[in-house]
KOLRO-534494 format. One record per residue: residue in three letters; x, z, y of N, C-alpha, C in turn. Coordinates in steps of 0.001 Angstrom, whole numbers, plus 524288, in hexadecimal, padded with zeros to 5 digits. Each point is the difference from the previous one (the first is absolute). Example, Ala and Ser with C-alpha at 12.3 -4.5 7.8 and 13.67 -1.06 7.14 Angstrom:
Ala8338681E787E9C67FC8680000804A68038480000804B0Ser7FEA27FD308041A803348003C804A67FCFE802DA80442
***
This chain:
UnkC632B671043004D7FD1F7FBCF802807FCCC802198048BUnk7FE958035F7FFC37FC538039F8046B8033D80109804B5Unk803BF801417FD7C80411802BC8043B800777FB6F8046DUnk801E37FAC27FDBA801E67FC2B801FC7FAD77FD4180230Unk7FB95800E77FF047FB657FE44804157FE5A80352801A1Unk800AE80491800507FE1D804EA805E8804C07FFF3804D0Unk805D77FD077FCDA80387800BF803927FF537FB228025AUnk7FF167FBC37FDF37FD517FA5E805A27FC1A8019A8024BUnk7FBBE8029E7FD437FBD37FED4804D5802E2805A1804E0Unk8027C803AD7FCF38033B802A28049E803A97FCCA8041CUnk801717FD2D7FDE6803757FCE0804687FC107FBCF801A5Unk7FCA87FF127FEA67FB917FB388028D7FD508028F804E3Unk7FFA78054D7FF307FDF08032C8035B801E4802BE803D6Unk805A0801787FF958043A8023080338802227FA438030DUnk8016C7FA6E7FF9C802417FE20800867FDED7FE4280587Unk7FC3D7FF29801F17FCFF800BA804A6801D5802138040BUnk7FFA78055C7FE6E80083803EC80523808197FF937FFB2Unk802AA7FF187FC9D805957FF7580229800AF7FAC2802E0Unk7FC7E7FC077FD5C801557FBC4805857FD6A802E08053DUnk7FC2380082800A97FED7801D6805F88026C803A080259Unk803E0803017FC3080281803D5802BA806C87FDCC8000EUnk7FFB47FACB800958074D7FF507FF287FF527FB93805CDUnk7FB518004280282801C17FCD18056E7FED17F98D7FEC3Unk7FD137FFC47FB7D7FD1C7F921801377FD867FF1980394Unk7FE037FB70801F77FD237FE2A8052F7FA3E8001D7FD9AUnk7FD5A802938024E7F9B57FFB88007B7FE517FBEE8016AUnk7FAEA7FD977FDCF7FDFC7FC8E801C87FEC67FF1F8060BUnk8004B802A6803B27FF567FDAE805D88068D7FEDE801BEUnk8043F801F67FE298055A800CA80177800A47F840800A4Unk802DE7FF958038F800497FABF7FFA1807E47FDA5801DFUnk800C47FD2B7FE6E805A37FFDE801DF7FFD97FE1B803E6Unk803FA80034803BE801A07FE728049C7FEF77FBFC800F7Unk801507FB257FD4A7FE967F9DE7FF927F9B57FEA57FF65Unk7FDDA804107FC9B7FAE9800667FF617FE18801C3804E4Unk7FFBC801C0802537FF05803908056C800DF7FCC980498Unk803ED7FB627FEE4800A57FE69804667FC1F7FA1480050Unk8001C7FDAA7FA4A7FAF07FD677FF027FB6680166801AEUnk7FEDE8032F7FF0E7FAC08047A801447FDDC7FE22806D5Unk8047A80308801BE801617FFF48068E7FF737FA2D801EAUnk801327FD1C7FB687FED77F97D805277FA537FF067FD49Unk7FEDB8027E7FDBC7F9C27FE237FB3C7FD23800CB804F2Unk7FFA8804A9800A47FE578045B8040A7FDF57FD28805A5Unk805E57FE8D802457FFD37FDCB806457FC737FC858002EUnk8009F7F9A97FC507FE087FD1A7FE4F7FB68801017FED9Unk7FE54801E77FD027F7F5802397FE247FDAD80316806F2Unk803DC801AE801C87FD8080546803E17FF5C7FA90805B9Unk804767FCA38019B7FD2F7FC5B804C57FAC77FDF47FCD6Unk800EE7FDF27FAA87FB3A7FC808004F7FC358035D7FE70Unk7FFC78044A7FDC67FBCB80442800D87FCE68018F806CFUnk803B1802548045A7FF2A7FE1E804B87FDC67FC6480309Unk803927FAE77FE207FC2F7FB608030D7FA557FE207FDE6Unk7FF658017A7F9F07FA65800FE7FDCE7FC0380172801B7Unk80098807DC7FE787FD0880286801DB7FFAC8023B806E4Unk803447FC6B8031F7FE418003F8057A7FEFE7FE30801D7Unk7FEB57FA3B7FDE67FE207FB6A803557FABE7FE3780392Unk7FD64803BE7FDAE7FC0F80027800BA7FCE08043080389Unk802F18038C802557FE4F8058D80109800928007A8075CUnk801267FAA0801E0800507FFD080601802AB803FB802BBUnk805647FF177FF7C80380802A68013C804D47FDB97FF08Unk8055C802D1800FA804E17FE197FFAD801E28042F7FDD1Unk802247FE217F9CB804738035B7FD1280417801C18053DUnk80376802828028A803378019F801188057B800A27FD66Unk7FFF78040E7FB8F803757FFB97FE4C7FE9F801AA7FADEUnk801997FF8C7FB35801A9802C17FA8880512800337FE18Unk7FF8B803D87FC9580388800947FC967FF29800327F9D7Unk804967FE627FDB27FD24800527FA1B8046B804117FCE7Unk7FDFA7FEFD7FB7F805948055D7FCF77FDE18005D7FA63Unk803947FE247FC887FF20800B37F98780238808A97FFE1Unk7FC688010D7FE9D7FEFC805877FEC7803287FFA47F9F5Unk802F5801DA7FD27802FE801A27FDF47FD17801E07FAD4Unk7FEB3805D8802DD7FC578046F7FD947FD167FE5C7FE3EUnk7FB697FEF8802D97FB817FE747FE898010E7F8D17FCA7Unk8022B7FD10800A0800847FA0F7FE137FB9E7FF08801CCUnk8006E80007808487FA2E7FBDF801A5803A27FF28804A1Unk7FD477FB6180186801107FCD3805497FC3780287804A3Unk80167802BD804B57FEE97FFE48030F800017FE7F80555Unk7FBAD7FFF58027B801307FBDF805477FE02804888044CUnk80115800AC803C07FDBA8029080415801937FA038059CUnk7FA038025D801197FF737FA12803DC7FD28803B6805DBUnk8012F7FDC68040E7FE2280142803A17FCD77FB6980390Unk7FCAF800E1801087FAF27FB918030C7FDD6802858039AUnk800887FB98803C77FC6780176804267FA127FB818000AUnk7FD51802E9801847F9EF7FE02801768001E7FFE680629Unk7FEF77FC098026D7FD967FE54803D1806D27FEA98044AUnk800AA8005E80418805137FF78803D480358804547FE3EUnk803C07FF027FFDD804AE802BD7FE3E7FEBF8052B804AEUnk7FE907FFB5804E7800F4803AD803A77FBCE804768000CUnk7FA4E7FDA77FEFC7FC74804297FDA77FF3C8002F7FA8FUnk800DE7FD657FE807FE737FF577FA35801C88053F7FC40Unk7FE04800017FAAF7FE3D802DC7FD56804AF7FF847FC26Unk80359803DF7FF4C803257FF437FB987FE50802AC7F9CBUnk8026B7FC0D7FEB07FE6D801657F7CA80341800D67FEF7Unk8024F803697FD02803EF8022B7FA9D7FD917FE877FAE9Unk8016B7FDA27FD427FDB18011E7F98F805DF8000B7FD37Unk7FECA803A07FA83804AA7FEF97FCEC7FD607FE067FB5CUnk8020B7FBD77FD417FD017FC6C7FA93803BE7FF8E7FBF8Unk7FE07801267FC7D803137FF9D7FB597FD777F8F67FF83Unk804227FD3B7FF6C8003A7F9948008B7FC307FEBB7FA57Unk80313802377FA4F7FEA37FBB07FB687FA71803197FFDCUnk7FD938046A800B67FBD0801C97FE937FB707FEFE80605Unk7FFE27FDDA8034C7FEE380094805527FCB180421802FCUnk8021F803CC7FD5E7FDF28061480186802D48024080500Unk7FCBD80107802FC8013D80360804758007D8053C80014Unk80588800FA8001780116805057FFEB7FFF7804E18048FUnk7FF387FBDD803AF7FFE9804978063B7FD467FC8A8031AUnk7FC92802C4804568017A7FB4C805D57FFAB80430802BFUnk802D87FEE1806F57FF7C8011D804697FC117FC8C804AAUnk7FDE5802DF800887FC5A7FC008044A8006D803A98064EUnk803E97FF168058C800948034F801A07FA198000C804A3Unk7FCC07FE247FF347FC8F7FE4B8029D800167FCD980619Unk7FBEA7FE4F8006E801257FC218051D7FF3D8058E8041AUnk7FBE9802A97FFD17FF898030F804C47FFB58051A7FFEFUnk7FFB28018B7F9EC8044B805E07FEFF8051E801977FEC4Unk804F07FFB380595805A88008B800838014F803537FD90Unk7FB67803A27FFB7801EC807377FE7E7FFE17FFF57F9DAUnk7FF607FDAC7FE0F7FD2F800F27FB127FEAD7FA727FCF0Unk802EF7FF787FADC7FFDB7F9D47FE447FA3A7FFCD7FE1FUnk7FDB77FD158005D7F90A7FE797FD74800EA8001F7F928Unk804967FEDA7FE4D80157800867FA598056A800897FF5CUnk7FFE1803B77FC6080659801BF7FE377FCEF803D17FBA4Unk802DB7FB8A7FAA9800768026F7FB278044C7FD8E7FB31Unk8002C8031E7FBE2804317FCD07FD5A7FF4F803CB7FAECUnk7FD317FB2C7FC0C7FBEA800AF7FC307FCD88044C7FF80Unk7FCCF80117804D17FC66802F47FFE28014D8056A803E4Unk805AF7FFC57FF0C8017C8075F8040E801417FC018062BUnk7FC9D80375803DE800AC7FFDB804F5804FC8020C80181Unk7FF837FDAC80568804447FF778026F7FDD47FF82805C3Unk802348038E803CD7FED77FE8C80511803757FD78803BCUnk805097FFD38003B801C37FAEC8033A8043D7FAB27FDBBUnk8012F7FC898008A804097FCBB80009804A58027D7FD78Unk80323802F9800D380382802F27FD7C7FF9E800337FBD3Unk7FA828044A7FF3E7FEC9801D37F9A57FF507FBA87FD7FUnk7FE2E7FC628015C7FE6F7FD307FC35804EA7FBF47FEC7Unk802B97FE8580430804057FD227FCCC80431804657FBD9Unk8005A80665801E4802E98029F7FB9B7FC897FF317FC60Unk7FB437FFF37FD927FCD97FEF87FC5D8023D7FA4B7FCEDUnk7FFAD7FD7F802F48021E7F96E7FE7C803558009C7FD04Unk805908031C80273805F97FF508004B800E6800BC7F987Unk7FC558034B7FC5080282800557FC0E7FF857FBBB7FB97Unk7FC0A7FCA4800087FE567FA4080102804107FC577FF09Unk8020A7FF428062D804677FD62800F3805167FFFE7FF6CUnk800AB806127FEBB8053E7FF787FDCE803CE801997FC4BUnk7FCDF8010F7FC61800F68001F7FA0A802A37FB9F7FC71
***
């Protein structure tokens, strides 16, 4: 009788680590169909996230982009705005994670420092031009 209850809780205890090691899907793994749901969840939440949180900030969205992240299972938006005339005006970068409305980066290239953006970061590590900071973005977007 012993034998036969040290040998279940042995297999209660072993039986674990052979599923995780025979290639089941982890909880973030999502199927293709799932993923592609995701991706219109995403587009959908990220304009009306946009036309939300910019309405108010006296300026013109320009352009965004959005992108269901995979890896991580978050919606991101990277939006670009200008403040004041498109011709002097002040451009914004931010990258936002949509369902949590956390800002994960911005670029601010300043109105009257060309040389040097007035802000460039992306959660906290600097960055000194336009470049860096969208390779900073890029892993973000395309996962």
């Amino acid at each position: 009788m012993r034998a036969i209850i040290l040998a279940g809780l042995l297999l209660f205890m072993v039986a674990p680590v052979f599923a995780a090691e025979s290639g089941t899907k982890s909880g973030k793994e999502v199927s293709a169909k799932e993923a592609y749901e995701l991706s219109e969840k995403c587009a959908k939440s990220a304009a009306e996230f946009v036309q939300e949180k910019y309405k108010d900030w006296g300026g013109t969205v320009t352009d965004y982009t959005n992108h269901y992240n995979r890896k991580l299972n978050k919606c991101f938006v990277n939006v670009t705005f200008i403040y004041g005339f498109a011709r002097a005006g002040e451009t914004d970068k931010g990258l936002w994670d949509v369902n949590e409305n956390k800002r994960y980066g911005e670029f601010d290239d300043g109105l009257f420092h060309r040389d040097s953006p007035d802000i460039c970061e992306m959660l906290g590590t600097p960055c000194k031009s336009k470049s860096e900071w969208d390779a900073m973005a890029k892993p973000y977007m395309d996962e």
